[in-house]
ZAMARGU-4260 file (C-alpha; in steps of 0.2 Angstrom, whole numbers, plus 5000, padded with zeros to 4 digits):
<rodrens>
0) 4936/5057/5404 | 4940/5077/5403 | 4925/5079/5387 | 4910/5087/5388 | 4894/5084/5378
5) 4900/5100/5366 | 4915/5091/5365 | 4909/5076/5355 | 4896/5088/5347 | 4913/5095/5341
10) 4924/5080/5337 | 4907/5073/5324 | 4904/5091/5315 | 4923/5090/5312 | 4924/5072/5306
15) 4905/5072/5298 | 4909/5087/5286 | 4898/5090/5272 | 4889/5073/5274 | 4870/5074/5280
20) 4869/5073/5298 | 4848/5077/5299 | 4835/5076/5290 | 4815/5081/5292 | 4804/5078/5276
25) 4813/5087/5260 | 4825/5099/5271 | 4843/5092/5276 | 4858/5100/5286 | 4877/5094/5285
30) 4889/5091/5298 | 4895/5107/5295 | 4879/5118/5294 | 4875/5110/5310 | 4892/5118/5319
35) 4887/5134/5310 | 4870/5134/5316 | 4876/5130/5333 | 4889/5143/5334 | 4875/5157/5329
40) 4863/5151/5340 | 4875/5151/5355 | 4882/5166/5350 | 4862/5174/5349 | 4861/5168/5367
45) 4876/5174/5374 | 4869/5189/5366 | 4855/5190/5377 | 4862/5186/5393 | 4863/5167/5393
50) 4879/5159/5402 | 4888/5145/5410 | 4874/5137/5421 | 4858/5147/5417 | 4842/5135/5412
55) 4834/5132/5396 | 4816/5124/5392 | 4815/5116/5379 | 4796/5115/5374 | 4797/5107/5357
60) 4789/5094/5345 | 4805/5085/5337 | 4813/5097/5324 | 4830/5099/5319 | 4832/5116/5326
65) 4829/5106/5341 | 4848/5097/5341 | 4855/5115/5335 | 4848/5123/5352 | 4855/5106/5361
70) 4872/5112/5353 | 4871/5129/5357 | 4868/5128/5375 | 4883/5114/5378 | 4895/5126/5369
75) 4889/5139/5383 | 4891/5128/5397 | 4870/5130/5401 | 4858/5119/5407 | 4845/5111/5395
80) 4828/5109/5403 | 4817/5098/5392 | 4797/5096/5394 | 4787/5084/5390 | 4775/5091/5376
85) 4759/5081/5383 | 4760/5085/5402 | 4748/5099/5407 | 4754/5117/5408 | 4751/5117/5427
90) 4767/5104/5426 | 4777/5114/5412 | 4776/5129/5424 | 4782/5121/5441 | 4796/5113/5430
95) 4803/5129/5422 | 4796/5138/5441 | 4808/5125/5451 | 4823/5122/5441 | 4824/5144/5438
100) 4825/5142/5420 | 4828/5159/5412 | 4824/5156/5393 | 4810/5145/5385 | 4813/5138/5367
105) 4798/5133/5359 | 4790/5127/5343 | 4776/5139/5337 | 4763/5122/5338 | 4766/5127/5355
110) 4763/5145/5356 | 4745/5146/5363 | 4749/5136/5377 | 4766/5146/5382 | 4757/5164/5378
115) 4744/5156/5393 | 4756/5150/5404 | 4769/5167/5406 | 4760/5179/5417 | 4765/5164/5430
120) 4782/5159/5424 | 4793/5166/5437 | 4811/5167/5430 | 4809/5168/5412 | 4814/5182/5404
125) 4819/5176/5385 | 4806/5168/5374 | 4813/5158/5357 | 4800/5155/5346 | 4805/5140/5330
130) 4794/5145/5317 | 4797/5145/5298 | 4784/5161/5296 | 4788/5176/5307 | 4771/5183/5307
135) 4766/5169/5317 | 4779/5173/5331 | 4770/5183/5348 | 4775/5199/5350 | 4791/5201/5363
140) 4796/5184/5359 | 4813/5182/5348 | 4812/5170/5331 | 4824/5156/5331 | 4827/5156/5313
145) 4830/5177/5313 | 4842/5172/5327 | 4853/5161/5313 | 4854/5175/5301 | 4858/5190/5312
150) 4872/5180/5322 | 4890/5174/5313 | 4897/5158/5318 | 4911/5162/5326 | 4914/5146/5338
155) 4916/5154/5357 | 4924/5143/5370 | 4917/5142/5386 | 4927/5134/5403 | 4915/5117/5406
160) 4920/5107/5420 | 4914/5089/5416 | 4905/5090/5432 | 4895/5104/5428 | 4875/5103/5423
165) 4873/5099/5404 | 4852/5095/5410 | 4839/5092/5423 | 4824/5082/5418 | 4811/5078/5428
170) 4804/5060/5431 | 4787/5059/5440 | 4791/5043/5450 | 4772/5037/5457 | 4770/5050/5469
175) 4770/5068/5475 | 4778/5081/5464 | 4789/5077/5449 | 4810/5080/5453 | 4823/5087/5443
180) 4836/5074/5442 | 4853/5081/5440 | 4865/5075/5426 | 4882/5081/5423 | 4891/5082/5406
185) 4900/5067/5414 | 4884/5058/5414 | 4880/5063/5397 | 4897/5058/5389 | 4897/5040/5398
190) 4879/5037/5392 | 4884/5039/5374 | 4898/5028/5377 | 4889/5015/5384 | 4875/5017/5371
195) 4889/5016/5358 | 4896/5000/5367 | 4880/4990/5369 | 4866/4995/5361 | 4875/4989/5342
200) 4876/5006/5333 | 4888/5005/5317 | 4896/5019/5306 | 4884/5027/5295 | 4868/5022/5301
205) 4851/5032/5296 | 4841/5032/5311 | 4822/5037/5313 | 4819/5047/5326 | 4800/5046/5330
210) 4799/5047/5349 | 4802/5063/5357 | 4818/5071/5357 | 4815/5078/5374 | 4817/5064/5381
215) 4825/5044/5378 | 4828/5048/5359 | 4839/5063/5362 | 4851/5051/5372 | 4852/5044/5355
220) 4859/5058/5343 | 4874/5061/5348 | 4880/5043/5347 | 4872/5042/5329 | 4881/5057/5325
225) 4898/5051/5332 | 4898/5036/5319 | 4894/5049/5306 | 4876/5041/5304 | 4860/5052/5297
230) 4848/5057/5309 | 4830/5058/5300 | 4819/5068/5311 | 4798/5063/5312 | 4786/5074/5322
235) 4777/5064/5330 | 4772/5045/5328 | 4762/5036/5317 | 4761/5020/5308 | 4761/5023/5289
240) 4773/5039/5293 | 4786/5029/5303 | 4786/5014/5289 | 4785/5025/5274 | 4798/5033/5282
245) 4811/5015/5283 | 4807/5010/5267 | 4809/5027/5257 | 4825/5032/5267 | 4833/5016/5270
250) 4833/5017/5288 | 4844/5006/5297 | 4838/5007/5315 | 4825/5017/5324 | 4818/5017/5342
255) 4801/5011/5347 | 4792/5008/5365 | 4783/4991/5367 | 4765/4999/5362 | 4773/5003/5344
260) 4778/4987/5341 | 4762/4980/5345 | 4755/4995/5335 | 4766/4991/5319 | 4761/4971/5322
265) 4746/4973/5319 | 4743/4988/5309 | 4737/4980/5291 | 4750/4989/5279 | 4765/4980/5289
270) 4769/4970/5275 | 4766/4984/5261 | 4783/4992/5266 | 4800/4985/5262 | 4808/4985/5278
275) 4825/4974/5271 | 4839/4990/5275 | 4831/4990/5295 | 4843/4981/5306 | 4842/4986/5323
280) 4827/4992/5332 | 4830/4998/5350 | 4816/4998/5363 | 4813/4999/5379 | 4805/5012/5391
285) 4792/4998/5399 | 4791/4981/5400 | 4786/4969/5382 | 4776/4957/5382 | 4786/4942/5379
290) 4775/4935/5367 | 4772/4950/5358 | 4791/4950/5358 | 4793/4932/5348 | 4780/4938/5336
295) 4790/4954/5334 | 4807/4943/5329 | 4796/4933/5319 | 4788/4946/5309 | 4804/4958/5307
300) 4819/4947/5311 | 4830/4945/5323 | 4833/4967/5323 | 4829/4969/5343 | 4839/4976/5356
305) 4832/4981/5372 | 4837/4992/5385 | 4832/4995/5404 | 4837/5009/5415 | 4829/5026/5423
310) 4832/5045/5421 | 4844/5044/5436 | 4856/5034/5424 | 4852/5037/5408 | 4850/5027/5395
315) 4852/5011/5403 | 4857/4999/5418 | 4852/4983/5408 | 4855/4980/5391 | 4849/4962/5381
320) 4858/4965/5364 | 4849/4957/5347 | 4863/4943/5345 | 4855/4936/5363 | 4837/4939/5360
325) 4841/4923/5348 | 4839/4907/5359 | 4839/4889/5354 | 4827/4881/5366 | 4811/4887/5367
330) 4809/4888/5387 | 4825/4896/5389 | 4822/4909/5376 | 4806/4913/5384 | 4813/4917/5399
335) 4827/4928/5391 | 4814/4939/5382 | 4804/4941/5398 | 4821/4947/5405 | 4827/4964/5404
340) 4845/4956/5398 | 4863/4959/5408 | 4873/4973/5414 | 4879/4987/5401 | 4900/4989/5402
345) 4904/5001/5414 | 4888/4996/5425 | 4889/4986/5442 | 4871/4979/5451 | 4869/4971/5466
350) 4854/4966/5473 | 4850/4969/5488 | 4837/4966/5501 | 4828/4977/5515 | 4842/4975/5529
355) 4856/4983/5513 | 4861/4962/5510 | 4866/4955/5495 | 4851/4943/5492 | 4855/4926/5487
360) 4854/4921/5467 | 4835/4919/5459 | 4827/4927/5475 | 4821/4946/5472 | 4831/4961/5478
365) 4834/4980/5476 | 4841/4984/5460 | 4856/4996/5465 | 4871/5001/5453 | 4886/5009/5453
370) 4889/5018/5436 | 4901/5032/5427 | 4884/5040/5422 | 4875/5042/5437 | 4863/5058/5442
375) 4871/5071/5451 | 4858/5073/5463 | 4841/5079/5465 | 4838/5097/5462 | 4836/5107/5477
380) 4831/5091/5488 | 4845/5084/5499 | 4833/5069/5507 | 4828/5063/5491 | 4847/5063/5486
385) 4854/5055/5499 | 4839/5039/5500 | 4841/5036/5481 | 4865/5039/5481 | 4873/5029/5494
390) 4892/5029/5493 | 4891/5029/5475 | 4878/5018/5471 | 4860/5022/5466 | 4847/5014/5472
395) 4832/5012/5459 | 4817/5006/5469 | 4817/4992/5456 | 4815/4973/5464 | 4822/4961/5451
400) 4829/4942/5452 | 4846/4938/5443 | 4846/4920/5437 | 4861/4908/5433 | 4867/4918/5416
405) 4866/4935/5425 | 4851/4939/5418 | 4840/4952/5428 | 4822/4952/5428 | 4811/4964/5435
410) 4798/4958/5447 | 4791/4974/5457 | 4792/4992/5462 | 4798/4995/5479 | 4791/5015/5481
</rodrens>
């Protein structure tokens, strides 16, 4: 497929018009602002230097200048470099040190830590600060929100090979230093088609973002956005917030990992909210308790659809849609929901075992895929490329049994 990630950004600001794409509290942008506001913004960086391939961090709490700068650097053919807000700063500045990032955007919450940690950041050379007061922008830095009003929005095409970087996120794994995984606009687009695919998202949805855009919930935009949905952007996660926020804007699906659900479970004011427009909730990112789970359908109906997967193919490998989560007989369903469900569309998996054999059905093997949205590589580490991409096919380091059904479950951890 010859699209890129500004591409389908494209193809929904042209569709989506003057409906709301995002909103955070009482501020909202269209479809169409949004485009304008990219076009400025990548005209403000082309401006200062920035091109086809150079890095960007972004170091931000979830805002919605946070899917504008996203924008902006797809229509320049950049790389987007997102942290992790609650890693150390020691961690920030290996990331943006290794992956030779040459501009940091960042949210003004985050200004003390990135005023201590530039004397040792290496390559950067342009600071972006998002903050609605410009007083509270350091000195030598640039103000995101000047940026927009000094820049027209001229769209400028860049040449963007689907192959080429759209984003290198790190994933820790459970030793040594974090790595840059590698993953192309190809990667990108084929994750929002699968996400589109399996993961249940209809036209118009409002969706609650709560978990950080940096990261799982920023896979997510972009496939809301397509289906001309309503992004409503939180900062950060917290009970009353997130359910005040359902009810008040008649949220349709959101995106939780297991500890929130458990969170909302039990939190005492569960049943305060009305929660009737909510009709899909995606989680995933660790294992559920399968209990938990029951309790979850129980309480909030049957609105769950889980996904399983790692950075090196994002979003998901494994996906057990809400229409399966509803089982019939009780020890079957209990093993579905202690699954991580079946394959996504365009995903293969074989399991294999330590000698590279397919193992035989029920016993535990190597989880390893071939899929359209597959890493690139490894930044800068050939060894580590070549163990995890054989011929195609990642191997994940995850053991799991596949029973009669095709359902996978994960058992272990092989590294």
């Amino acid at each position: 497929i010859e699209q890129t990630v500004a591409d389908l950004y494209e193809r929904a600001v042209r569709l989506g018009g003057d409906r709301t794409a995002l909103t955070q509290g009482d501020r909202s942008v269209s479809y169409r602002q949004l485009g304008e506001d990219a076009a400025r913004l990548a005209n403000a960086f082309a401006a200062q230097g920035l091109g086809s391939g150079d890095r960007v961090a972004f170091l931000m709490a979830n805002c919605m200048e946070y899917v504008a700068c996203e924008y902006a650097v797809a229509r320049l053919g950049a790389v987007r470099v997102p942290l992790a807000v609650l890693l150390a700063d020691a961690d920030h500045v290996y990331m943006m040190n290794f992956a030779r990032c040459t501009t940091l955007v960042y949210h003004e919450k985050l200004a003390a830590r990135v005023l201590q940690m530039q004397p040792q950041l290496t390559t950067v050379r342009h600071y972006v600060c998002v903050s609605d007061e410009p007083g509270r922008v350091p000195a030598g830095h640039l103000h995101l929100q000047a940026l927009l009003q000094s820049y027209d929005a001229t769209p400028r095409a860049a040449a963007i090979d689907p192959e080429d970087l759209a984003g290198i996120y790190f994933t820790g794994g459970t030793t040594g230093r974090p790595k840059g995984v590698m993953l192309s606009h190809r990667s990108f687009v084929f994750t929002y088609y699968m996400e589109l695919l399996d993961f249940g998202l209809g036209w118009r949805e409002t969706f609650v973002f709560t978990t950080p855009l940096t990261h799982a919930a920023g896979c997510l935009l972009l496939p809301v956005l397509l289906r001309q949905g309503r992004c409503v952007i939180l900062d950060h996660f917290e009970p009353d917030l997130l359910l005040g926020a359902i009810e008040r804007e008649r949220a349709t699906m959101t995106l939780l990992v297991p500890t929130m659900i458990y969170i909302l479970l039990d939190h005492p004011r569960r049943d305060a909210c009305d929660l009737g427009s909510l009709r899909n909730v995606l989680y995933g990112a660790a294992a559920i308790a399968p209990e938990r789970l029951k309790q979850a359908i129980e309480r909030f109906g049957p609105v769950f659809t889980q996904f399983f997967g790692q950075t090196e193919a994002p979003m998901a490998l494994t996906s057990l849609p809400r229409e399966l989560h509803a089982v019939a007989d009780p020890a079957r369903q209990a093993q579905v929901l202690a699954s991580a469900g079946i394959p996504t569309y365009p995903t293969l998996i074989r399991l294999l075992d330590e000698q590279g054999h397919d193992v035989p059905e029920g016993e535990p093997g190597e989880i390893v895929a071939h899929a359209p949205n597959v890493m690139s590589g490894y930044l800068d580490d050939p060894a580590a490329t070549a163990e995890a991409l054989h011929d195609g096919w990642l191997h994940t380091g995850d053991i799991a049994r596949r029973d009669t059904e095709g359902y996978l479950s994960i058992v272990d951890r092989r590294k």
